[in-house]
C-alpha positions in Angstrom: 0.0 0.0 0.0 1.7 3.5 -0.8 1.8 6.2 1.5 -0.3 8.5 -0.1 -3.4 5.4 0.4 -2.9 5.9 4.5 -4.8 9.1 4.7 -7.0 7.9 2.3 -7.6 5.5 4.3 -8.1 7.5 7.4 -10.5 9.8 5.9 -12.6 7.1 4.1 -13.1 5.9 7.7 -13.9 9.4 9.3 -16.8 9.9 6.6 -18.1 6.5 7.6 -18.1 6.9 11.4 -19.5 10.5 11.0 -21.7 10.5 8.5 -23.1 6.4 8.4 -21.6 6.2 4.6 -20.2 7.1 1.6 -15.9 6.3 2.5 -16.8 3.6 -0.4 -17.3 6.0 -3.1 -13.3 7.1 -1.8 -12.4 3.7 -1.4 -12.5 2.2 -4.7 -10.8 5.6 -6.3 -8.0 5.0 -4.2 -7.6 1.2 -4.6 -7.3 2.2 -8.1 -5.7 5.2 -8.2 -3.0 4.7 -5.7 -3.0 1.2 -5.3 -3.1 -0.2 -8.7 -5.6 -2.5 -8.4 -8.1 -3.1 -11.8 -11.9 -1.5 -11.0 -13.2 -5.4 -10.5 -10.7 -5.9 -7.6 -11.1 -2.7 -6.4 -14.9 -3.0 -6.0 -14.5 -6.5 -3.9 -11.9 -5.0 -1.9 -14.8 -2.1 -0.8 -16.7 -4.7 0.3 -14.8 -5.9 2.6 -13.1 -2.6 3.6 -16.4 -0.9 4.3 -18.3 -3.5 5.7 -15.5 -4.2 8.5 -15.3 -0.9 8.7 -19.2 0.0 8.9 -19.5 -2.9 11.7 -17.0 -1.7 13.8 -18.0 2.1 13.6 -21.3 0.3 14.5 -20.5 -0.1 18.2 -20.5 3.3 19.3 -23.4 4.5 18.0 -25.0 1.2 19.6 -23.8 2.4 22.3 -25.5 5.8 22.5 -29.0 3.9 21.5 -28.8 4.9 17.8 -29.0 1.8 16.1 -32.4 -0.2 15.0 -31.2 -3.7 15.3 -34.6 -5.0 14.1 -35.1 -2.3 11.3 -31.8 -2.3 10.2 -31.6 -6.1 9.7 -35.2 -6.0 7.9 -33.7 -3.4 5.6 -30.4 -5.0 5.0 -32.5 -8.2 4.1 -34.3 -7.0 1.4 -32.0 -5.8 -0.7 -29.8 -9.3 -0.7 -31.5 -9.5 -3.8 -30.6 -6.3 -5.2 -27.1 -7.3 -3.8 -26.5 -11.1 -5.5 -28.1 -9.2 -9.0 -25.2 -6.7 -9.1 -23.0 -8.4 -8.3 -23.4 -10.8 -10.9 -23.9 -7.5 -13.4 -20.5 -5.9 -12.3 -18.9 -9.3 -13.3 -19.7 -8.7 -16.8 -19.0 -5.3 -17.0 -15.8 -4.2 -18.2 -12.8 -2.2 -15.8 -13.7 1.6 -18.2 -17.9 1.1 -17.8 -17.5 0.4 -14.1 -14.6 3.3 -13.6 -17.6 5.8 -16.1 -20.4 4.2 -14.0 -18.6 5.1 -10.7 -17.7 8.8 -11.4 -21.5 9.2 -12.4 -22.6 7.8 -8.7 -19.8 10.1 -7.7 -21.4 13.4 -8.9 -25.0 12.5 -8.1 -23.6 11.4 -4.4 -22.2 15.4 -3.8 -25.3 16.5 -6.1 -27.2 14.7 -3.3 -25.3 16.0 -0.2 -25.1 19.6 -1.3 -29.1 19.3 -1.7 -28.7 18.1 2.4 -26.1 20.7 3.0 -28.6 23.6 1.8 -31.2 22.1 3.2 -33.4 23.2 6.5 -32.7 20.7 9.6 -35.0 17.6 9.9 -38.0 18.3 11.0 -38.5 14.9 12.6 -38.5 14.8 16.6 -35.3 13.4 18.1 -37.8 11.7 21.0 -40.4 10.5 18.3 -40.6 6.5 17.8 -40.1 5.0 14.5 -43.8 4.8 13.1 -43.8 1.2 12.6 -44.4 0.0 8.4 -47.3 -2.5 9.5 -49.7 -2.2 12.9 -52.2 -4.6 14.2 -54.6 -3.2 15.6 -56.6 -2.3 13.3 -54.5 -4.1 10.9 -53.5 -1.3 8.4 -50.4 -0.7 5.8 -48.8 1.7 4.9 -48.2 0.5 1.8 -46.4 3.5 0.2 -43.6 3.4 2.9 -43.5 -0.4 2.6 -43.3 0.2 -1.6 -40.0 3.1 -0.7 -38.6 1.1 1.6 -38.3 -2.0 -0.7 -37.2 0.1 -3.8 -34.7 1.6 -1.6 -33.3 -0.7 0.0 -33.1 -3.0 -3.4 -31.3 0.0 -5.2 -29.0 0.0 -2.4 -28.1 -3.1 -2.8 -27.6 -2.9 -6.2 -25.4 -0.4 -5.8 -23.3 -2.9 -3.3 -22.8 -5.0 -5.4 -22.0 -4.0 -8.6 -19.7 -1.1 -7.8 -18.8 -1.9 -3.9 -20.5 0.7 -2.0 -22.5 0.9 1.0 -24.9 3.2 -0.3 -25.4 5.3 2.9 -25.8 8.5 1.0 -28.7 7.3 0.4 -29.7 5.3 3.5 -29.7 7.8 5.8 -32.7 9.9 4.0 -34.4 7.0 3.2 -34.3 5.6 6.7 -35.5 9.2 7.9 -38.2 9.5 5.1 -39.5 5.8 5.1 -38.7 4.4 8.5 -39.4 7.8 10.2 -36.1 7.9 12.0 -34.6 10.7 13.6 -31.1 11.6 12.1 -28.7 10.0 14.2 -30.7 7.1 14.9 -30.3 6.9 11.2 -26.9 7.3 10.9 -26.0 4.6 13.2 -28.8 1.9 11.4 -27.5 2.9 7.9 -24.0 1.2 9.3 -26.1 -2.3 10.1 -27.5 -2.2 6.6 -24.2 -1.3 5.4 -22.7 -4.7 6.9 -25.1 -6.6 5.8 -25.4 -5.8 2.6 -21.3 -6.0 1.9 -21.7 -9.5 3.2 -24.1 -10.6 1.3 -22.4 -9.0 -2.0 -18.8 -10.2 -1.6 -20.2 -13.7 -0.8 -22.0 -13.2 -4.3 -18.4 -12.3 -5.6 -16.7 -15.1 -4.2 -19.4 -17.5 -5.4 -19.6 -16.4 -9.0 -16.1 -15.6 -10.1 -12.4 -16.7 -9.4 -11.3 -13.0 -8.5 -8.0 -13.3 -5.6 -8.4 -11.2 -2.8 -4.7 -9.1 -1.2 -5.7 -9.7 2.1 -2.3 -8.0 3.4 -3.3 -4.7 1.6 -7.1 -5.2 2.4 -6.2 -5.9 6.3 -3.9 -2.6 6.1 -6.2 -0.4 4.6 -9.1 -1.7 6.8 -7.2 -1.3 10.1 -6.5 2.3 9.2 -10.4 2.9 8.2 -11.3 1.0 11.2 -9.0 3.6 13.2 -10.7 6.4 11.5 -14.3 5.4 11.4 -13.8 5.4 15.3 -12.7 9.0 15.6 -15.7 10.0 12.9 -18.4 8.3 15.0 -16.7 10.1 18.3 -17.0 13.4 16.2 -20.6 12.8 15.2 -22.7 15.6 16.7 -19.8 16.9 17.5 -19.1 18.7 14.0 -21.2 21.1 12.0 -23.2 19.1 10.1 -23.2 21.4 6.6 -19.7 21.6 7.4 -18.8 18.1 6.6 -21.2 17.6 4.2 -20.3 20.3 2.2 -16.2 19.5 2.1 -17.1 15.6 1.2 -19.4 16.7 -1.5 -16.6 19.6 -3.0 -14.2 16.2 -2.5 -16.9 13.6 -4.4 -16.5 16.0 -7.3 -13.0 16.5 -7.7 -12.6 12.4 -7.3 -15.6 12.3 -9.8 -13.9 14.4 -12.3 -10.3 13.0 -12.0 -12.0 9.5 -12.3 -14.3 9.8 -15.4 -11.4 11.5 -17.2 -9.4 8.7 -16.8 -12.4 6.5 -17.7 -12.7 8.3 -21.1 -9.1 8.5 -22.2 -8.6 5.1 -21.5 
């Protein structure tokens, strides 16, 4: 690993400890970039970097209450399917599509976070429960929810697996939209879902092609992330919230750009 993929490293963690997602989208830039590793290895390599990382970062937040073990499992569940289908996709997809179809997530990820950055504060009470998808009594649906939550959550794990990231850019809004979950609550569930669906990708991997894995490099780069998703969840709260979300998005876009160029004059 060179030296310049350390802080990389560090930082990728620090977005996922503070913000419940989105160090993937810097991972796989840097496993390329500065690693040298082709965009397929570089995509399995997220999975297991982010979700070690995202199920460490996990603890502390547990810790404070802000993790939905049931929701968060329920979530991460549905979109195995979503997970084993792109995976199987990004197997057949060549290294330039899946470097093109990454700096496009890239700019719609810091369209998407300079939208939150702009945007008024949640206006969903910190003390209010989840409202649940499904009640009993009278028995009644919600049906839309349930409709947003599966479409999410199956995106989202499309996303896993075909290009290696978590998807908690866009967790954390649909957990607050769908699942009614105040921010941090979300935060810390979006890490769960995170986990799970990196498992259930990289097992997809495994199973369907005869890719190697550097497990020195991977275990280097996800102690370092590990280290830093620590310190993020620690400065969660902590932090201006527009603040960080505005430097990662300026960040996403000069990645983006560097990325796609390289994609194009390949």
């Amino acid at each position: 690993m060179t030296v310049l993929a350390v802080p990389v490293a560090l930082v990728v963690g620090l977005v996922i400890g503070a913000l419940g997602g989105g160090g993937a989208i810097l991972t796989v830039p840097a496993l390329v970039h500065l690693v040298g590793q082709s965009p397929h290895e570089a995509t399995t390599s997220a999975l297991v970097i982010v979700g070690t990382t995202s199920l460490v970062a996990l603890v502390p937040h547990a810790r404070r209450g802000n993790v939905r073990l049931g929701q968060g499992l329920t979530f991460g569940l549905v979109g195995t399917v979503g997970s084993v289908a792109g995976s199987t996709l990004g197997a057949r997809t060549s290294d330039d599509v899946l470097l093109l179809l990454f700096a496009i997530l890239m700019l719609v990820v810091a369209a998407l976070m300079a939208r939150r950055a702009l945007s008024p504060s949640s206006s969903v009470d910190p003390d209010e429960p989840a409202e649940p998808m499904l009640t009993l009594r009278p028995l009644t649906c919600a049906c839309p929810r349930v409709v947003r939550v599966v479409v999410t959550a199956t995106v989202v794990g499309l996303l896993t697996g075909l290009l290696g990231v978590g998807g908690g850019f866009v967790l954390v809004p649909a957990l607050v939209l769908a699942l009614s979950l105040p921010t941090p609550v979300a935060v810390g569930t979006s890490l769960l879902v995170i986990a799970v669906n990196s498992a259930t990708a990289l097992t997809a991997r495994v199973a369907t092609s005869a890719q190697t894995v550097d497990w020195p490099l991977l275990a280097a780069f996800t102690t370092i992330a590990v280290i830093g998703s620590l310190v993020g969840a620690r400065l969660a709260g902590r932090l201006p919230a527009r603040a960080q979300t505005s430097a990662f998005a300026a960040l996403l876009v000069l990645v983006a750009s560097y990325t796609g160029a390289t994609a194009l004059l390949a």
